[in-house]
DSSP file (Angstrom, degrees, kcal/mol; ACC not computed):
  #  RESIDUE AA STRUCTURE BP1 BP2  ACC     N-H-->O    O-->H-N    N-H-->O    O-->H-N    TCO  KAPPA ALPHA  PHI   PSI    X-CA   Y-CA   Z-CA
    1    1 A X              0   0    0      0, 0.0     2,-0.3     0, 0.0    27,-0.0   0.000 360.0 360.0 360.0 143.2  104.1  151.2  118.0
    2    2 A X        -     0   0    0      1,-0.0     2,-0.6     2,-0.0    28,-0.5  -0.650 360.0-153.9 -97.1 140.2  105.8  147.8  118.9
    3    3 A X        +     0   0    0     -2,-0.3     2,-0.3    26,-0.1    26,-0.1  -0.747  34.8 118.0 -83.0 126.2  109.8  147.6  118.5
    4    4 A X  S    S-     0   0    0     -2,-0.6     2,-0.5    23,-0.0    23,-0.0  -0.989  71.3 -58.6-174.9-157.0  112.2  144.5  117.8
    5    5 A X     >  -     0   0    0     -2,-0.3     4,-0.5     1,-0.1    23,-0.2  -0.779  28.8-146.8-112.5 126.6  114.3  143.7  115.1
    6    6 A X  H  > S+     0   0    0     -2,-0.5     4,-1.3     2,-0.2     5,-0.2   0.638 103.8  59.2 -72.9 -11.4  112.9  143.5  111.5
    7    7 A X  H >> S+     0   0    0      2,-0.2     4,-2.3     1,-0.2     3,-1.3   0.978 106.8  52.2 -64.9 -65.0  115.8  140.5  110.7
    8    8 A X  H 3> S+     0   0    0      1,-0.3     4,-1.8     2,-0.2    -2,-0.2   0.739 108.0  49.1 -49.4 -31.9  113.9  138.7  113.7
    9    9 A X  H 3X S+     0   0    0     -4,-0.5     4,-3.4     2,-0.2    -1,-0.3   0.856 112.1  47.3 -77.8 -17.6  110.6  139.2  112.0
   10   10 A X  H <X S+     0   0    0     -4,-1.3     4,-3.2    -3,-1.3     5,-0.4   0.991 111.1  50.8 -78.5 -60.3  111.7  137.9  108.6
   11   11 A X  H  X S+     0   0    0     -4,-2.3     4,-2.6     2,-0.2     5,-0.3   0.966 111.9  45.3 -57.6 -42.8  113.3  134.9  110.0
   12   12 A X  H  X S+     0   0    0     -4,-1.8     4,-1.0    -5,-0.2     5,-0.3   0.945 115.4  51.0 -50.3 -60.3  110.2  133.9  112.0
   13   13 A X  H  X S+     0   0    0     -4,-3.4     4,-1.7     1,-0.2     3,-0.3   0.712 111.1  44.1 -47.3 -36.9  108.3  134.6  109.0
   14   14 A X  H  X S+     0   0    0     -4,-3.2     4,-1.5     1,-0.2     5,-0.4   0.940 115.5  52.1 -61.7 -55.7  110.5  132.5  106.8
   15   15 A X  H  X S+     0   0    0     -4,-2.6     4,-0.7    -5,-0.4    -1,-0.2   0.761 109.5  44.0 -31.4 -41.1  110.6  129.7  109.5
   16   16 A X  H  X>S+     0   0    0     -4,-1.0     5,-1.8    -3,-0.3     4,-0.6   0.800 109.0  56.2-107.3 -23.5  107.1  129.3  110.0
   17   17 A X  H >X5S+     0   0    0     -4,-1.7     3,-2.0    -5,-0.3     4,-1.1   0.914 111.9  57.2 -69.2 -74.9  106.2  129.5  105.6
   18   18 A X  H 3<5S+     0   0    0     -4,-1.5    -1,-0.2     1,-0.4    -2,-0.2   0.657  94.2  54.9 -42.7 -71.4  108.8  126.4  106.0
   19   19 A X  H 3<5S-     0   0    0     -4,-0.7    -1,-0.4    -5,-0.4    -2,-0.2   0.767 116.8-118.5 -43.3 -36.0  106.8  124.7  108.3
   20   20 A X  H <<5S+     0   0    0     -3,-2.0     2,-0.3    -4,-0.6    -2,-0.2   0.727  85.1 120.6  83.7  42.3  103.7  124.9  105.4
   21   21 A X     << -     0   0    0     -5,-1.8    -1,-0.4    -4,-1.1     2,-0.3  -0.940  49.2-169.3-132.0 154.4  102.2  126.8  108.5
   22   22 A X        +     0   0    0     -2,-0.3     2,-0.2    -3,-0.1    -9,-0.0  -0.923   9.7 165.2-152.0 146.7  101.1  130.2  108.9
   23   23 A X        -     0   0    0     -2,-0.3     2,-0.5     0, 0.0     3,-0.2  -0.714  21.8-135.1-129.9 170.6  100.0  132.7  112.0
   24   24 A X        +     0   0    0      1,-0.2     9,-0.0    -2,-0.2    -2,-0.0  -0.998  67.4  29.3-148.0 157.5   99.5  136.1  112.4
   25   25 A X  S    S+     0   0    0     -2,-0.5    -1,-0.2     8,-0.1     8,-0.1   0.884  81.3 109.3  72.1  63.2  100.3  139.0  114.8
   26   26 A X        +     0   0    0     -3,-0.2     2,-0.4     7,-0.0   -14,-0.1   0.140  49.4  86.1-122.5   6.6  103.3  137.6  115.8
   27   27 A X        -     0   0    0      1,-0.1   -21,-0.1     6,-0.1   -18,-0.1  -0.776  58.0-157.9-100.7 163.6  106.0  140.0  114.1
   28   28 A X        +     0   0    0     -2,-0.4     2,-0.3   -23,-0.2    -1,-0.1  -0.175  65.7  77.7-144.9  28.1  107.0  143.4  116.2
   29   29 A X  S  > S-     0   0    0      1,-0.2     4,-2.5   -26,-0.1     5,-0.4  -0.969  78.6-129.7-129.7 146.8  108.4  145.9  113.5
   30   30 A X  H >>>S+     0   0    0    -28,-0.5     3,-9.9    -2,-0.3     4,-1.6   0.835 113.6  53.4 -28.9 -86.6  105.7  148.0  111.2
   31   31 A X  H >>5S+     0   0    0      1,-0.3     4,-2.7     2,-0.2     3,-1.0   0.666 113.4  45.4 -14.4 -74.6  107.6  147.0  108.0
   32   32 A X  H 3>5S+     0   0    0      1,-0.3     4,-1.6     2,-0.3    -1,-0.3   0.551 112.7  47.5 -31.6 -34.1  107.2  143.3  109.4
   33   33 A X  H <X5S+     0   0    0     -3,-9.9     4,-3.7    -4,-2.5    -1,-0.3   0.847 111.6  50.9 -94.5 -30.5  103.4  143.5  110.4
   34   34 A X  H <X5S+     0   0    0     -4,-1.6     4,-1.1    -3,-1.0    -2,-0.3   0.894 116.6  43.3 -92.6  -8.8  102.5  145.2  106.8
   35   35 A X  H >X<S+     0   0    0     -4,-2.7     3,-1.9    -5,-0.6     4,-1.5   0.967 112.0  48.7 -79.4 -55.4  104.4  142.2  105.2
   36   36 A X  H 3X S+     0   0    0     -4,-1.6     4,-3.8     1,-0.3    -2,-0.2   0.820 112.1  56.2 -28.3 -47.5  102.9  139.4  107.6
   37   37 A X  H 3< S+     0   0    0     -4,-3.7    -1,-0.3     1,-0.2    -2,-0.2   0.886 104.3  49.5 -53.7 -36.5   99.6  141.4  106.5
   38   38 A X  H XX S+     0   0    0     -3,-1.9     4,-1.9    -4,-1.1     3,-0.8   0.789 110.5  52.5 -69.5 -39.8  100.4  140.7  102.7
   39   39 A X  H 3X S+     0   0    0     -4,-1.5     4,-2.3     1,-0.3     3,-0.2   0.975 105.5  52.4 -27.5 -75.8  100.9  137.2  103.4
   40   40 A X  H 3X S+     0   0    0     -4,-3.8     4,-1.0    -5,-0.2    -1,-0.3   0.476 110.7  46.7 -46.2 -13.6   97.9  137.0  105.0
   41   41 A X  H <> S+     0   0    0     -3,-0.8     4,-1.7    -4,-0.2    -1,-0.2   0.844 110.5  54.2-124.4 -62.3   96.1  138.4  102.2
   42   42 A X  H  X S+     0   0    0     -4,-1.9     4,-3.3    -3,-0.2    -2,-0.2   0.806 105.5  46.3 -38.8 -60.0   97.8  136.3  100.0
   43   43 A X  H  X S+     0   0    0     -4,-2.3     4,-2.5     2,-0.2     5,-0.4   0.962 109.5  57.4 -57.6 -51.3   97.1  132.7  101.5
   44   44 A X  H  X S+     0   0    0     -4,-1.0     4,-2.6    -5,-0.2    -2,-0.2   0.931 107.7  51.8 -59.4 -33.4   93.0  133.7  101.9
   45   45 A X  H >X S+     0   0    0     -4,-1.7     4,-3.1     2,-0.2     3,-1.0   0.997 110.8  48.9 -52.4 -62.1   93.3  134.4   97.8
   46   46 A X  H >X S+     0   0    0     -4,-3.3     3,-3.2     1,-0.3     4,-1.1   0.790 108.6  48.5 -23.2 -81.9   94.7  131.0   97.6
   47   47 A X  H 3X S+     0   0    0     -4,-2.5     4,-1.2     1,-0.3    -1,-0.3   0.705 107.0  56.1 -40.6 -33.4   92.2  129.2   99.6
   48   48 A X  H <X S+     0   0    0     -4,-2.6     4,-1.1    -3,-1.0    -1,-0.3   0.805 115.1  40.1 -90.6 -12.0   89.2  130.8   97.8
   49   49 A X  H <X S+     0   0    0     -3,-3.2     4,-1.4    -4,-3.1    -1,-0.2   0.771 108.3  56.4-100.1  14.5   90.5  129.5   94.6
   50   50 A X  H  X S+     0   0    0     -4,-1.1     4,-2.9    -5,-0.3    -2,-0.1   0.703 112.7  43.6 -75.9 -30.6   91.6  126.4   95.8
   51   51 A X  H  X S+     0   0    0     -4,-1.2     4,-1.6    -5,-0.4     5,-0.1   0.933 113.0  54.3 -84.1 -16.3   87.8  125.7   97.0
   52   52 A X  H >X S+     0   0    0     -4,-1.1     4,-2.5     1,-0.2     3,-1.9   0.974 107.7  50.6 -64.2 -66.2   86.5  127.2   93.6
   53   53 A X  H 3X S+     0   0    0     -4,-1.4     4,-0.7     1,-0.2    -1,-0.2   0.689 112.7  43.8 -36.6 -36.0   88.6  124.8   92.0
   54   54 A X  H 3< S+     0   0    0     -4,-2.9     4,-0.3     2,-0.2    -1,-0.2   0.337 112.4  53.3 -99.9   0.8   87.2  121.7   94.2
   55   55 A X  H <X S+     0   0    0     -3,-1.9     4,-2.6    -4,-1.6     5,-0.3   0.738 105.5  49.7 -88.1 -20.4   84.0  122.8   93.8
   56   56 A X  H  X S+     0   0    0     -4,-2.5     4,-1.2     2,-0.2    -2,-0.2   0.828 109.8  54.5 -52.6 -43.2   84.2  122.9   90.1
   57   57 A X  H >< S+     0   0    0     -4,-0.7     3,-0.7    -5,-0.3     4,-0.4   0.982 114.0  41.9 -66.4 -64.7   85.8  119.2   90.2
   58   58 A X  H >4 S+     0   0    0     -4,-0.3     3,-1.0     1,-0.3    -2,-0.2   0.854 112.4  53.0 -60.0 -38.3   82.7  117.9   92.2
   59   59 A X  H 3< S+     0   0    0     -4,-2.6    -1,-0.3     1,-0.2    -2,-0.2   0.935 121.0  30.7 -41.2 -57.4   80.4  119.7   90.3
   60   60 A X  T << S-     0   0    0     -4,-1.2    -2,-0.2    -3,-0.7    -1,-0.2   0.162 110.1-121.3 -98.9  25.6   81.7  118.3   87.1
   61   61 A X    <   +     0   0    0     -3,-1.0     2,-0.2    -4,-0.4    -3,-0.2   0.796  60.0 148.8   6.7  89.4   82.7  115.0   88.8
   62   62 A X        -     0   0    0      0, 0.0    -1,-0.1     0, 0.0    -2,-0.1  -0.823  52.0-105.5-163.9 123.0   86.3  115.3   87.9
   63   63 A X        -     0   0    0     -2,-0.2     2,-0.2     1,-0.2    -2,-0.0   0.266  33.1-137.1 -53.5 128.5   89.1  114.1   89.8
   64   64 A X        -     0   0    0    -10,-0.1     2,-0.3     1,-0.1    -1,-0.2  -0.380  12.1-128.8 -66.5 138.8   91.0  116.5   91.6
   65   65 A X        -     0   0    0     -2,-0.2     2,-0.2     1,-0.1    -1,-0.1  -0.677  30.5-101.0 -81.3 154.4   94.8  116.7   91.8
   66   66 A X        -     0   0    0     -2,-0.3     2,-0.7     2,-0.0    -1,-0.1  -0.476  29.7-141.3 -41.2 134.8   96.5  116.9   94.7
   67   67 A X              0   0    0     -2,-0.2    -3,-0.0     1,-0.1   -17,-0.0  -0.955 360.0 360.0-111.5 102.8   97.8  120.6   95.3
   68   68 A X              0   0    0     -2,-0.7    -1,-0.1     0, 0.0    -2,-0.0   0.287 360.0 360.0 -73.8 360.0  101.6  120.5   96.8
């Protein structure tokens, strides 16, 4: 099992969601990897309904918003 300091994984993590960026296997406490995992989990739902959503617009030729 890998050691460090769960503060240190939270800040990276908060740092790099800042950024509008996101990586994985970079945190080095449990706690830290199963939240980095939930993240992860989180963003791929996003993406598949962001692409349902812009295939629905194209389908139905109808202008997409911008997502911020």
């Amino acid at each position: 099992m890998k050691q460090g300091s769960l503060e240190k994984d939270v800040v990276e993590i908060v740092n790099t969601l800042k950024q509008r960026e996101w990586a994985e296997h970079f945190t080095t406490t449990e706690l830290g990897q199963e939240l980095e995992a939930e993240i992860t989990k989180l963003i791929g739902q996003l993406n598949h309904y962001i692409q349902l959503y812009i295939q629905l617009c194209e389908k139905h030729t109808i202008p997409r918003r911008v997502i911020k």
